[in-house]
KEKE-3310 file (N, C-alpha, C; in steps of 0.2 Angstrom, whole numbers, plus 5000, padded with zeros to 4 digits):
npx = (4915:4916:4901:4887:4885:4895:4900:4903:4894:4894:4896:4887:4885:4893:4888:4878:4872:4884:4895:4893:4906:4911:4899:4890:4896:4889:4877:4879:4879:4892:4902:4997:5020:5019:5013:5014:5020:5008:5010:5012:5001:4989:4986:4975:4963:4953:4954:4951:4944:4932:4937:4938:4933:4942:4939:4939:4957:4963:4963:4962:4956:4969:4964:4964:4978:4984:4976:4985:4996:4996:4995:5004:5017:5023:5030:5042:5053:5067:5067:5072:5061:5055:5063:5067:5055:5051:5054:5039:5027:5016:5008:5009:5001:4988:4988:4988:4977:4966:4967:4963:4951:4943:4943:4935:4940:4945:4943:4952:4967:4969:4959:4960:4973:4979:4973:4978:4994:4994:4989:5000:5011:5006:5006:5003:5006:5006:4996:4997:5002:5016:5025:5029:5033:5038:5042:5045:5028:5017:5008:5006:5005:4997:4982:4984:4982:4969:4962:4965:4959:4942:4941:4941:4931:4933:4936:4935:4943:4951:4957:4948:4946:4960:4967:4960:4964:4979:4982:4973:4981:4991:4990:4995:4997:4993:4984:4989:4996:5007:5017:5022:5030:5041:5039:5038:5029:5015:5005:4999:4997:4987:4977:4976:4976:4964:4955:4958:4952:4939:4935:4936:4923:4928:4931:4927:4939:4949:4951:4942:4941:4951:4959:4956:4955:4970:4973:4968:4977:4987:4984:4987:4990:4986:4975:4978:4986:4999:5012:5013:5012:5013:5021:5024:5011:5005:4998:4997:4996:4985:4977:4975:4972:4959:4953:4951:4945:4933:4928:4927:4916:4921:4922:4917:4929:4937:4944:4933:4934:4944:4956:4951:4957:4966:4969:4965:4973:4986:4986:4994:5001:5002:4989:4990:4994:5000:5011:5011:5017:5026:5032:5033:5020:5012:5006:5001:4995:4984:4974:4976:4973:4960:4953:4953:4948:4933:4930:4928:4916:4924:4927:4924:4930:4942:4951:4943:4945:4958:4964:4961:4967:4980:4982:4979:4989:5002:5000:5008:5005:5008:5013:5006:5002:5005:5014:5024:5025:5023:5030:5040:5045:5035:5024:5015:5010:5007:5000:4989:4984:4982:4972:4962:4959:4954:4944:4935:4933:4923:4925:4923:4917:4925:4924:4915:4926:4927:4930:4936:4939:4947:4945:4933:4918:4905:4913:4913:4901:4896:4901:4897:4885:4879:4880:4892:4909)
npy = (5004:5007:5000:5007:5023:5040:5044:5034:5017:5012:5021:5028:5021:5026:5037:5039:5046:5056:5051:5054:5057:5043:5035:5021:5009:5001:5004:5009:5003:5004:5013:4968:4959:4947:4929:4924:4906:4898:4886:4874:4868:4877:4880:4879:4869:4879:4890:4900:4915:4924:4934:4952:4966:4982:4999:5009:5010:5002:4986:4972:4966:4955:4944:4930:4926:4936:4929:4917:4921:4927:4916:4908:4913:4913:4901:4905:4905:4910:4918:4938:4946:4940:4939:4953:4957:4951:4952:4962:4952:4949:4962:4959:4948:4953:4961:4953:4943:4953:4957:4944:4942:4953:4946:4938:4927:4922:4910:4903:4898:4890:4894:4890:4886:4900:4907:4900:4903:4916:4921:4916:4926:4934:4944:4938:4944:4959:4960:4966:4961:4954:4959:4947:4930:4930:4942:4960:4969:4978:4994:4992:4979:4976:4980:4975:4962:4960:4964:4953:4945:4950:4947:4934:4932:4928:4935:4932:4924:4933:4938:4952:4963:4964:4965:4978:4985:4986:4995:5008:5010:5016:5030:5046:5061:5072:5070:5061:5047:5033:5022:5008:5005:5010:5023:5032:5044:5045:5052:5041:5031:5036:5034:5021:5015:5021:5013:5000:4999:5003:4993:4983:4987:4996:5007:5018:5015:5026:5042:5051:5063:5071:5064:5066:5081:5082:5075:5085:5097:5092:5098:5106:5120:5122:5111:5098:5085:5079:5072:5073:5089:5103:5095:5089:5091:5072:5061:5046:5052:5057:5051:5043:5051:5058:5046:5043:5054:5051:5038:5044:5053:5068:5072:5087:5093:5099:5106:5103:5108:5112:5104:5091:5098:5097:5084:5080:5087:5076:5070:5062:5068:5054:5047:5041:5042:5052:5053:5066:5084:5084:5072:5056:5046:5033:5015:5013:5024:5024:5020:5026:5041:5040:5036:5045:5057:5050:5047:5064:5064:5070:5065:5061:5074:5069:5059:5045:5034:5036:5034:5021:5014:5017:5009:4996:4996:4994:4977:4964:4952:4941:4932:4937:4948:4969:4980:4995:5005:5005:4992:4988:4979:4967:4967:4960:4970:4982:4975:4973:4985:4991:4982:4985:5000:4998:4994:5002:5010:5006:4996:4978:4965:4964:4965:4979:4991:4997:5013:5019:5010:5000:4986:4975:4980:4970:4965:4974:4978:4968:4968:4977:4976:4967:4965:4969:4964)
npz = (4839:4857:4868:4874:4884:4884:4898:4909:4912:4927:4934:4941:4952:4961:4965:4976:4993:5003:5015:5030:5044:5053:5050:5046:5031:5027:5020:5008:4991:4985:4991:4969:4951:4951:4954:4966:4975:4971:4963:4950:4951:4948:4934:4924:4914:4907:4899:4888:4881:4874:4860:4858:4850:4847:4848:4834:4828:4832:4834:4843:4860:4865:4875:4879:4877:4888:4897:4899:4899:4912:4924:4920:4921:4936:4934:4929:4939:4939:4931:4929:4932:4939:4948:4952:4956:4969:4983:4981:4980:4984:4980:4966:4965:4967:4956:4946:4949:4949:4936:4928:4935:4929:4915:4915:4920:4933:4938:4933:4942:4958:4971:4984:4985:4982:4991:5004:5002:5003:5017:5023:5023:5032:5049:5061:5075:5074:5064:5051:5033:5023:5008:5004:5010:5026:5025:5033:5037:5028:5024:5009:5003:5015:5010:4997:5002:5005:4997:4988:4993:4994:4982:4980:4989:5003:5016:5028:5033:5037:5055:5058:5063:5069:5060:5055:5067:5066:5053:5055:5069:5062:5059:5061:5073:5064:5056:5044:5039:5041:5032:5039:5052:5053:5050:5039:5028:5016:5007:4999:5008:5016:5006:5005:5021:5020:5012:5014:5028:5024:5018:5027:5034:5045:5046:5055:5064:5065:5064:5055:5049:5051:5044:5032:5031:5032:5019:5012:5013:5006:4994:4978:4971:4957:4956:4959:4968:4980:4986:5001:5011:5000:4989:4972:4962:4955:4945:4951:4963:4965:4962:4973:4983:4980:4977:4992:4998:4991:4994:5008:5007:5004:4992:4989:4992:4982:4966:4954:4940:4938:4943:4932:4920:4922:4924:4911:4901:4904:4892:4880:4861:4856:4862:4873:4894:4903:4919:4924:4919:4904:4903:4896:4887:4898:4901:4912:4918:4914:4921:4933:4931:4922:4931:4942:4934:4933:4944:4947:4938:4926:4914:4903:4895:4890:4876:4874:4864:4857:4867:4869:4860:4861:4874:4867:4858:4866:4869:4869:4856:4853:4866:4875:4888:4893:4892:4895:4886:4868:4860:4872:4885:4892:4909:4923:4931:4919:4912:4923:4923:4912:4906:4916:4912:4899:4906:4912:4902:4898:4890:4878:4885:4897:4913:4923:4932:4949:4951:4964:4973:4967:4963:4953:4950:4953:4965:4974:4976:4981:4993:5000:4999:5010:5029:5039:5044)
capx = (4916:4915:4896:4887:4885:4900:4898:4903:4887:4896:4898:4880:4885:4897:4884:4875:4875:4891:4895:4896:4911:4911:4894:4892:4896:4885:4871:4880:4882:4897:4905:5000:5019:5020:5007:5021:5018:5003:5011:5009:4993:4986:4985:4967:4960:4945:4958:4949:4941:4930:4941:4933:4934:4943:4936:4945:4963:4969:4963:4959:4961:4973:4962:4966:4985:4985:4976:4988:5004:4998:4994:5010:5021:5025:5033:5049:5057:5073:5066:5075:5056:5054:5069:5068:5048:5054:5049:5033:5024:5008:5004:5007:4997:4985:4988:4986:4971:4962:4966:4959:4944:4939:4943:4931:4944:4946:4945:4959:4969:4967:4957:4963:4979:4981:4973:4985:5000:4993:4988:5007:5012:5002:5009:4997:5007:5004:4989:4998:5005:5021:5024:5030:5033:5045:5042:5042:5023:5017:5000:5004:5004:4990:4977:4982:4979:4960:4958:4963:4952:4938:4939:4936:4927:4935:4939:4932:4948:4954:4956:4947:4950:4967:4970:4961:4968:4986:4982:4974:4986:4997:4986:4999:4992:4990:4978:4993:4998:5012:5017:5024:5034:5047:5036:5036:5022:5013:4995:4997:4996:4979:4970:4977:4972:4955:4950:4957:4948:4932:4934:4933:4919:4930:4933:4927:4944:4952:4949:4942:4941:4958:4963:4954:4961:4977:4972:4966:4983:4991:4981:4989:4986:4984:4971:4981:4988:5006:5013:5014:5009:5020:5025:5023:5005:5006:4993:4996:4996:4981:4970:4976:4968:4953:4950:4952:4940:4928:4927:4923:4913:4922:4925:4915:4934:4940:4938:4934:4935:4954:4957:4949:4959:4976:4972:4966:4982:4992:4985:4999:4999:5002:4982:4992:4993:5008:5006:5014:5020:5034:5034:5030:5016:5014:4999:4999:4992:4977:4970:4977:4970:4955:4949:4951:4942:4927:4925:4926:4913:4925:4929:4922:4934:4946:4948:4944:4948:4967:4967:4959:4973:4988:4982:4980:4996:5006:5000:5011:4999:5010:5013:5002:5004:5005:5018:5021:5024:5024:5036:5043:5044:5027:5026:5012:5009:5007:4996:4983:4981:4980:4966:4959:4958:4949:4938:4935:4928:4917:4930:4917:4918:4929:4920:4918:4929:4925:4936:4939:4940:4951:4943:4928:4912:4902:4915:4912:4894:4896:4904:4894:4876:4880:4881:4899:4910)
capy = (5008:5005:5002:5012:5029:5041:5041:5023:5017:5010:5027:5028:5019:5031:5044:5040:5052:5054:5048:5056:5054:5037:5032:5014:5008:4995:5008:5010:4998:5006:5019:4973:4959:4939:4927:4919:4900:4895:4880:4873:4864:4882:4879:4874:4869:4882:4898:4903:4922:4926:4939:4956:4969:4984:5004:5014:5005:4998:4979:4966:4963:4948:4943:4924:4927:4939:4923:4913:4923:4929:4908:4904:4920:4911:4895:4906:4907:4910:4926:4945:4948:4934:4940:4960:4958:4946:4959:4964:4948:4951:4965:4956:4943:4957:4965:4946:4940:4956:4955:4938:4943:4956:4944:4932:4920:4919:4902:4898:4898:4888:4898:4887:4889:4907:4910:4898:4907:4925:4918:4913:4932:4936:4943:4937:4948:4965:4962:4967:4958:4957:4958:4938:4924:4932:4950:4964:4969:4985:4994:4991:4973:4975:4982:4968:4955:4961:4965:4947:4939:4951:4943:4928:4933:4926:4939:4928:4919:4935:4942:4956:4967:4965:4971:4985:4988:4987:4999:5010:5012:5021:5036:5051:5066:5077:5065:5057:5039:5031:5014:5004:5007:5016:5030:5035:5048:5050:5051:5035:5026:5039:5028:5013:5015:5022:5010:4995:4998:5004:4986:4978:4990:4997:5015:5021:5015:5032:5048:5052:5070:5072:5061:5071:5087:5080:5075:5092:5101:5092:5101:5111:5127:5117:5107:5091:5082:5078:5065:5077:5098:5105:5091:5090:5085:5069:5057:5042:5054:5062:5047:5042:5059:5057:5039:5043:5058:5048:5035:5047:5057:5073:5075:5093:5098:5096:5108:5097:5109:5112:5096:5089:5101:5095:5076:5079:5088:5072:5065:5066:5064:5047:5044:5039:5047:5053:5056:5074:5086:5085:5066:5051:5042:5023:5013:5012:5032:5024:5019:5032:5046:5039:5034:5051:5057:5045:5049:5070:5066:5074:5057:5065:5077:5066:5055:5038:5029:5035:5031:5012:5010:5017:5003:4992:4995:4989:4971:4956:4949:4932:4927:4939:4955:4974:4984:5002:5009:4999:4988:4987:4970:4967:4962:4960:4977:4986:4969:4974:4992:4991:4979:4989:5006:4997:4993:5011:5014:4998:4989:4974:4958:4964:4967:4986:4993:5003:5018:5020:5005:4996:4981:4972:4982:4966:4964:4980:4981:4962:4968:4985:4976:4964:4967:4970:4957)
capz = (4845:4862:4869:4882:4885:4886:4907:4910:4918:4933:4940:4944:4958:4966:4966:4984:4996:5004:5019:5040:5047:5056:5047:5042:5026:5025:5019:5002:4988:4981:4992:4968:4949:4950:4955:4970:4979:4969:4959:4943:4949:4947:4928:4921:4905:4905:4899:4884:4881:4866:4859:4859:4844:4848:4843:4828:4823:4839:4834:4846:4864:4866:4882:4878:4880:4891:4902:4898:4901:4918:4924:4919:4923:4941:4932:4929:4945:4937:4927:4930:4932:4945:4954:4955:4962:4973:4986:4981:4976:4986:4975:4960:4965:4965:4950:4940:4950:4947:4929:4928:4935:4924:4910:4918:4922:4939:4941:4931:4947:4962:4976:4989:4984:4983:4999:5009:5000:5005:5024:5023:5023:5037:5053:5065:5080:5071:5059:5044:5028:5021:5001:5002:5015:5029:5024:5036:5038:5029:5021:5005:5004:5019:5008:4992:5003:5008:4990:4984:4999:4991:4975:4982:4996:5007:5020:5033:5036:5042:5061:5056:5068:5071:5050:5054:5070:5064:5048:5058:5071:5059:5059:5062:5076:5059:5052:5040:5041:5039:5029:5043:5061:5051:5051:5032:5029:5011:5004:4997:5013:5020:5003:5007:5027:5021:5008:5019:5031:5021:5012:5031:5038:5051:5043:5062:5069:5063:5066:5045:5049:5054:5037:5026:5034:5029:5012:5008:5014:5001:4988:4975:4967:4951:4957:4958:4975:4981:4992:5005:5007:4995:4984:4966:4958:4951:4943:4954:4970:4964:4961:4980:4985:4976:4980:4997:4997:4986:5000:5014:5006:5005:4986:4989:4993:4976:4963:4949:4935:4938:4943:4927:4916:4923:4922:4904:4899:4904:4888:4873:4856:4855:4865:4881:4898:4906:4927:4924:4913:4902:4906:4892:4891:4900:4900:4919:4919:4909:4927:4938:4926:4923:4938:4944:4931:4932:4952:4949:4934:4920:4911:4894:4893:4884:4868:4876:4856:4856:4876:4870:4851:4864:4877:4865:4853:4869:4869:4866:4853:4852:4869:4880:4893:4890:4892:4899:4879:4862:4858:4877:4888:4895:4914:4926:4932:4914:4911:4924:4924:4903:4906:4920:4908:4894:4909:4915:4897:4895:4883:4877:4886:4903:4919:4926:4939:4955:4950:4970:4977:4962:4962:4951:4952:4958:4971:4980:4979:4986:4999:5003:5000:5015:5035:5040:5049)
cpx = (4913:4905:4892:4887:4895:4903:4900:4899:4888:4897:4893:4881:4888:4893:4879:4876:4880:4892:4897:4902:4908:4905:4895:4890:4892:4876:4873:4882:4888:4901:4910:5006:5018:5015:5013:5017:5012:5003:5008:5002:4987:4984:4977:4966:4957:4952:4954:4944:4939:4934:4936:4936:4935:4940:4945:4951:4967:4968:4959:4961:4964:4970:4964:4972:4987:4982:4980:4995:5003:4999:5000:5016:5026:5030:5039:5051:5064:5072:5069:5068:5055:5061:5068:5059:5045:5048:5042:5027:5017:5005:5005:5002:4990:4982:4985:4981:4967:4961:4962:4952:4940:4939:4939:4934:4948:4948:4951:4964:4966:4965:4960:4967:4982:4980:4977:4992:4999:4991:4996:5013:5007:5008:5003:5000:5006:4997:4990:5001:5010:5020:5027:5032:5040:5046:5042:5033:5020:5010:5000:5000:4997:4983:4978:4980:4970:4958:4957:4958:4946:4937:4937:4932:4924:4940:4937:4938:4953:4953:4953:4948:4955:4967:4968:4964:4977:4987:4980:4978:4991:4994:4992:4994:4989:4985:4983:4995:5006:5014:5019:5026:5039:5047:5036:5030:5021:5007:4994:4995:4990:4974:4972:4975:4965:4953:4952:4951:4940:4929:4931:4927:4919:4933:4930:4933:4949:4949:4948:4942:4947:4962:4962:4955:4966:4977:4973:4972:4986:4989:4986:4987:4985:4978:4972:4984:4994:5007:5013:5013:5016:5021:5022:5015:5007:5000:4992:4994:4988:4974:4969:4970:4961:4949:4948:4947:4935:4926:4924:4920:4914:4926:4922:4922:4940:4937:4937:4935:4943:4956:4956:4954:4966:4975:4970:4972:4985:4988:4990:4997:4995:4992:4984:4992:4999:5006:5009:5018:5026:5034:5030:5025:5015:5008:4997:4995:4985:4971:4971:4973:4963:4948:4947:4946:4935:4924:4924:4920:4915:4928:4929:4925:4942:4946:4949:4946:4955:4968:4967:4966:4978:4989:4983:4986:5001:5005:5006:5009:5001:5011:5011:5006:5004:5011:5018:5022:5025:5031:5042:5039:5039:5030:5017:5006:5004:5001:4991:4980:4979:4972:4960:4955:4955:4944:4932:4932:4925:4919:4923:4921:4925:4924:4922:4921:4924:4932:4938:4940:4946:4949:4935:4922:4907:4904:4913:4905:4893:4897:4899:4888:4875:4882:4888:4901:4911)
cpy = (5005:5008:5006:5020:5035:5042:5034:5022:5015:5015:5030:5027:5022:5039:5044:5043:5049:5055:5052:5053:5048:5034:5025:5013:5002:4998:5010:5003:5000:5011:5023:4969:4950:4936:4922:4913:4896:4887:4879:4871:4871:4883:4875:4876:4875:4890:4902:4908:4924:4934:4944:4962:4977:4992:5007:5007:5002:4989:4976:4968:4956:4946:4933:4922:4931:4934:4922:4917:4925:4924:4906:4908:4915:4904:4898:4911:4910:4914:4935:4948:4945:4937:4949:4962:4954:4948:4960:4960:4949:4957:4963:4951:4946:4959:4957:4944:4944:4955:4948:4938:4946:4950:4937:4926:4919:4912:4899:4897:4893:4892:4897:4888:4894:4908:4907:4901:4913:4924:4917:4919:4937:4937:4944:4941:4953:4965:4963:4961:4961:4956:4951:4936:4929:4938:4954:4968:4977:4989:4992:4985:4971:4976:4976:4964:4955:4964:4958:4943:4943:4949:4938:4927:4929:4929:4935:4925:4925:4936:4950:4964:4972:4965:4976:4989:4990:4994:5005:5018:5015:5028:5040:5056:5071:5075:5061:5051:5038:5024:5008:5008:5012:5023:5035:5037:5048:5049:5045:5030:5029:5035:5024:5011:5014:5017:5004:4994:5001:4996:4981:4981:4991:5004:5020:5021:5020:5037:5052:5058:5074:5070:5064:5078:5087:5079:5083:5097:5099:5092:5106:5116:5123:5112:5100:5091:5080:5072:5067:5086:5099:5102:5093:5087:5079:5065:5052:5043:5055:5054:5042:5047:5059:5052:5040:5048:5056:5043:5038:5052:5063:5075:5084:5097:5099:5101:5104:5102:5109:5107:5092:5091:5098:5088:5075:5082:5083:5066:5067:5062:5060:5044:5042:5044:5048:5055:5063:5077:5086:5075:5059:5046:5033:5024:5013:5019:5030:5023:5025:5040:5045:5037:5040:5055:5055:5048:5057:5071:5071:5069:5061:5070:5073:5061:5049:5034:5031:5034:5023:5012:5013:5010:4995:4989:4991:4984:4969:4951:4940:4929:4931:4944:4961:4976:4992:5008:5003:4999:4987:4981:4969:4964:4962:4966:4982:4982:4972:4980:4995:4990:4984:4998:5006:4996:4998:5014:5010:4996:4980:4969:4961:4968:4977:4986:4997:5007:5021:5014:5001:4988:4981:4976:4978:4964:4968:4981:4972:4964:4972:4983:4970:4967:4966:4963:4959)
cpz = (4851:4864:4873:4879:4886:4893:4908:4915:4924:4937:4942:4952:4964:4966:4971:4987:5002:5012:5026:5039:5053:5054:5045:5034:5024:5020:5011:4996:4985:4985:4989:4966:4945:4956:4960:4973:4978:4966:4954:4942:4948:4941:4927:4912:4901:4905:4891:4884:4876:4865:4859:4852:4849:4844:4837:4827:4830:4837:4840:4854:4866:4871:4882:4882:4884:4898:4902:4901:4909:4921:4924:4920:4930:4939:4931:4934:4942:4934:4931:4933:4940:4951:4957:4959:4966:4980:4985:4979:4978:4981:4969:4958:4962:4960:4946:4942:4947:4939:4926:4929:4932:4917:4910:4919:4928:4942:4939:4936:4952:4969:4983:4990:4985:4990:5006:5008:5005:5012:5027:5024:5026:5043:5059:5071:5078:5069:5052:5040:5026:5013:5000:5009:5019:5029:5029:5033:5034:5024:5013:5003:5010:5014:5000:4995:5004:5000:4988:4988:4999:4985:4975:4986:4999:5014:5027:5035:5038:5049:5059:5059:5071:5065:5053:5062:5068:5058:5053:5066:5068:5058:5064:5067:5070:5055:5045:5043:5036:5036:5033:5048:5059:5049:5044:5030:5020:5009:5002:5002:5015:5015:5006:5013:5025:5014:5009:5022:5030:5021:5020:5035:5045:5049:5052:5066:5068:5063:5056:5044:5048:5045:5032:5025:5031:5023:5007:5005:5010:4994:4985:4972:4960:4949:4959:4967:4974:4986:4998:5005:5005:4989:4978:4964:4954:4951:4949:4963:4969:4964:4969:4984:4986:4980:4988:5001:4995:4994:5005:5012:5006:4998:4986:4988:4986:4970:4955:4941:4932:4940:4936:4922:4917:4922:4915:4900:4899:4898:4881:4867:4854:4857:4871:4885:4902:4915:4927:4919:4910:4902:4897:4893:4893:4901:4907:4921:4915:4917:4931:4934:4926:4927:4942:4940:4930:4940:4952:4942:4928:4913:4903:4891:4890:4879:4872:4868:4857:4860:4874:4863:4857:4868:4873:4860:4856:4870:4867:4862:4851:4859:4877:4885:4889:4893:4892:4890:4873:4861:4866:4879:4892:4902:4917:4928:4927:4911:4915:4922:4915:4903:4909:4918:4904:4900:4912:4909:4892:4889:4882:4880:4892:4907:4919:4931:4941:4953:4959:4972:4974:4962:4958:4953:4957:4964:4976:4979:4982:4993:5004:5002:5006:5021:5036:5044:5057)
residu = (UNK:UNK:UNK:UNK:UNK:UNK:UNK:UNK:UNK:UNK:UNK:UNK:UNK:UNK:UNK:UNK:UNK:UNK:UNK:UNK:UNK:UNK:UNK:UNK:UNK:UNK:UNK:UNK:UNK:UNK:UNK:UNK:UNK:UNK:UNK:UNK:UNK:UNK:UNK:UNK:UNK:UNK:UNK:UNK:UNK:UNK:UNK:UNK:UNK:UNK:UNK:UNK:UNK:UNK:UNK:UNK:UNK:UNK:UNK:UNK:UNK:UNK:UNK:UNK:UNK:UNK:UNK:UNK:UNK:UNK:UNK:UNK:UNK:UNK:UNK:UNK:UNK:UNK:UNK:UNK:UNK:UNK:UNK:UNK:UNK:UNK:UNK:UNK:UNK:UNK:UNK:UNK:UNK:UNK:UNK:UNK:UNK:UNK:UNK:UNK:UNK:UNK:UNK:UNK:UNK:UNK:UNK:UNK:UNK:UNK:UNK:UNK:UNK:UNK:UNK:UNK:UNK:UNK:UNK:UNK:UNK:UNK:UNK:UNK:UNK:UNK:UNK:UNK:UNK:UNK:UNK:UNK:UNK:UNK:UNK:UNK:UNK:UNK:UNK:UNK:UNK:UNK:UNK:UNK:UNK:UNK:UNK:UNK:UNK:UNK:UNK:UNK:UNK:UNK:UNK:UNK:UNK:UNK:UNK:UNK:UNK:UNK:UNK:UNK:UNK:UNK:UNK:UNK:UNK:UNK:UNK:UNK:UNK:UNK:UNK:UNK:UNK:UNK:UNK:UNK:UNK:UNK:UNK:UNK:UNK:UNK:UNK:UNK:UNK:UNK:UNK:UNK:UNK:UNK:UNK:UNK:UNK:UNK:UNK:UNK:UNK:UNK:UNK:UNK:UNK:UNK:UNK:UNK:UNK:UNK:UNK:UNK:UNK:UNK:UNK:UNK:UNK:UNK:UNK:UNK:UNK:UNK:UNK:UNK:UNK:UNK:UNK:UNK:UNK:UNK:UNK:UNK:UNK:UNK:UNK:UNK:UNK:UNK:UNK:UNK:UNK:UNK:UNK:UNK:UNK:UNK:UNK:UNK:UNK:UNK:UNK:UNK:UNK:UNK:UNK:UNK:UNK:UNK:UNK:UNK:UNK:UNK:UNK:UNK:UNK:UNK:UNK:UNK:UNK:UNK:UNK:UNK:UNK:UNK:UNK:UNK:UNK:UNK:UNK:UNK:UNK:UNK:UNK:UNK:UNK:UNK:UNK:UNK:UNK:UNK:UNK:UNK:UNK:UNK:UNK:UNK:UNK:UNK:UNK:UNK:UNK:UNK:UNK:UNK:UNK:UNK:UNK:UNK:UNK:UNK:UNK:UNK:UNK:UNK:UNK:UNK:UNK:UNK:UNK:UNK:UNK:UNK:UNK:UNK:UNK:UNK:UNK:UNK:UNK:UNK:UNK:UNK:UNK:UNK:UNK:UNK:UNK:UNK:UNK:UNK:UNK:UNK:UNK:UNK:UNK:UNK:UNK:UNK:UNK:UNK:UNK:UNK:UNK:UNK:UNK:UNK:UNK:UNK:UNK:UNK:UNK:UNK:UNK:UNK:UNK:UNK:UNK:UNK:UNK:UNK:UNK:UNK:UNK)
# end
């Protein structure tokens, strides 16, 4: 069985008290599918990960091969895989460096490297990043890159400023943001502003009251959050929501006991989580579920052993990754957020997450027990 307490002990740390509007985060320790332009030379000797013993009947995790297949993933340029996340490489850089971090193998990669690549899909006239070299500019991609140059921390070789002014700037009069110039509005951009510009200690350059205003109105009778007021509850909106409340301190608006109730329902049968009803379950809803979970303290209302034997059933136990149900094609993506869920319920031998920030515990109380830039 998994070690520890039912509470994942890292969530001590999100229990500080919670934050003024415009207050500095310096006062708190704790408040995206291909790894593109790295090159071969990013391959190192040092891949090995003492396997780790799995609770109940799920087995192993594959953390070996699951190094291995992310490290080597970017060698097939010519993959259906490599061509349809073309587009989105910055966040996958993301998704696989994070994975490697928890798996204590960051360094397998060339630091230097990555961060010349990711500098490379920079738009030094706006401030934002694009998902690969050439890209238009936009938060998602903005908020991977200050992740991945948190992992190495190495946010110093930004303009810091100019990111958060550009993110920022998309702040809506209703307190809603938008993802880039073409003015598309949904929750998932008010996290991504607000836990950017958390990460660089410039959360004062937006009006958070306004943001959180906006967050609220797209609460539901159900407890759960939408992409917008009105829309439908769903898992991954909802842990935006959360995350983003959690952040500025305003989970009070939140009822946690209906909220809990709804993200524990999306556990089926099988031990997997589905982001809404009626829906099958994928291993990607092990984070988004969980994480939610973990920041309204109702975590223990579900079977974390058939949540770790679902996560682990999807493995690829011969040449590495997870995949979004058993016996489907593993990529990147299903790769992190697998890994990231056994880490959410202190899986033996993989670092803990910050269930708001998404990144390595150590990273963010790195970031949050130093003077801002």
């Amino acid at each position: 069985m998994f070690t520890g307490s039912t509470r994942p002990t890292h969530r001590r740390v999100r229990d500080s008290a919670p934050l003024a509007v415009g207050d500095s985060l310096e006062r708190r320790a704790a408040a995206s599918s291909l790894l593109a332009g790295f090159g071969s030379s990013t391959l190192r000797a040092k891949l090995l990960v003492p396997p780790a013993r799995a609770m109940g009947e799920g087995g192993e995790l594959a953390a070996e091969k699951h190094v291995r297949y992310i490290v080597t993933v970017e060698k097939k340029k010519d993959s259906f895989e490599s061509l349809v996340m073309e587009h989105i490489r910055l966040n996958g850089a993301y998704w696989g460096l994070t994975t490697l971090d928890l798996l204590h193998k960051l360094d397998a990669v060339d630091a230097g490297e990555v961060i010349q690549w990711i500098m490379s899909c920079y738009h030094p006239e706006s401030g934002g990043f694009g998902g690969n070299v050439g890209h238009d500019p936009h938060v998602l991609y903005t908020l991977s890159a200050v992740q991945v140059l948190c992992l190495f921390d190495r946010l110093d070789v930004l303009d810091v400023d100019k990111v958060a002014d550009y993110v920022s700037g998309l702040q809506n009069e209703d307190g809603s943001f938008s993802g880039d110039i073409w003015g598309e509005v949904d929750t998932r951009f008010s996290y991504i502003v607000i836990c950017t510009l958390a990460l660089l200690h410039r959360l004062h350059k937006i009006n958070v009251q306004k943001a959180v205003d906006y967050i609220v109105s797209c609460k539901n009778l159900d407890g759960g959050f939408g992409a917008m007021p009105g829309g439908e509850s769903h898992a991954g909106q909802i842990f935006c929501c959360v995350g983003a409340l959690a952040i500025t301190g305003s989970l009070h608006h939140i009822d946690r006991d209906l909220l809990g109730w709804w993200l524990c329902e999306r556990q089926c049968k099988e031990g997997g989580l589905n982001g809404r009803p009626e829906k099958l379950a994928d291993v990607c809803y092990s984070w988004w579920v969980l994480s939610s979970l973990i920041m309204i303290d109702r975590v223990h209302w579900i079977d974390k052993d058939k949540l770790a034997k679902f996560i682990l059933n999807c493995q690829d136990k011969e040449n590495g990754g997870i995949s979004d149900r058993p016996d489907n094609a593993v990529d990147i993506y299903h790769t992190y957020f697998g890994v990231a869920g056994l880490s959410l319920m202190e899986y033996p031998r993989v670092k803990p997450m910050d269930p708001a920030y998404a990144l390595p515990l150590d990273v963010v109380n790195r970031i949050f027990l130093r003077k801002g830039y």
